[in-house]
N, C-alpha and C positions, 0 to 999 in steps of 0.2 A: 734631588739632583740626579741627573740622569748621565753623568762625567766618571768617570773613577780615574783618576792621578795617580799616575807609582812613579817612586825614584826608584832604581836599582844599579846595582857595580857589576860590569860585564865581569869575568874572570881576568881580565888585562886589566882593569881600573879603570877602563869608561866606565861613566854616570850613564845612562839611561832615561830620558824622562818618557814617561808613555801617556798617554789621554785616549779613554775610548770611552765613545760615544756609545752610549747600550740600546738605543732606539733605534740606532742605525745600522749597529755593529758595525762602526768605521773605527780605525787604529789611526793615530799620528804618532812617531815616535821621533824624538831630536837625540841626536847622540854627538860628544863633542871627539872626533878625530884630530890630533895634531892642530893642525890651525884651520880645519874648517869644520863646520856643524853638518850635521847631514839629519835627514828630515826625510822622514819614509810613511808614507799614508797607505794604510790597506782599507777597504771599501768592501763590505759584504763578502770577503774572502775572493773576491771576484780582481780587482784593481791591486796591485802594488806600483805604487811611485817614488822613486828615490831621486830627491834633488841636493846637493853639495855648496855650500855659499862659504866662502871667510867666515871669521869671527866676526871681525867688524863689521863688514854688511848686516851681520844679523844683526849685531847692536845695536847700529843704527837705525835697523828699519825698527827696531821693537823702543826706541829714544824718539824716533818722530810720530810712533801709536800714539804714546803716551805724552808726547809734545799737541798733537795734536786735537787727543780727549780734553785738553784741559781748554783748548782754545773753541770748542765748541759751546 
């Protein structure tokens, strides 16, 4: 598997989830702030992107992945 997953608890008590890509050296990291998730991609050490969505938006969009894997 070329993935490694971590959960970790910021010093505040966010969660952390992290996924990096070892082939690529890319980082995604989801963190849940108050009532939104936030979502930060680092790329070759080169790229940082930070985007901000609701809960629910993210819910949603990760209920119609999975809505729609099963209808394929």
């Amino acid at each position: 598997m070329n993935y490694i997953y971590k959960k970790k608890e910021k010093k505040n008590g966010n969660c952390i989830i992290s996924i990096r890509d070892k082939w690529e050296n890319a980082l995604i990291e989801f963190e849940q702030n108050n009532n939104q998730i936030e979502i930060v991609i680092n790329y070759r050490n080169e790229k940082t992107t930070k985007f901000s969505l609701p809960i629910e938006t993210f819910e949603k969009v990760y209920e119609d992945i999975k809505i729609g894997r099963r209808e394929s």
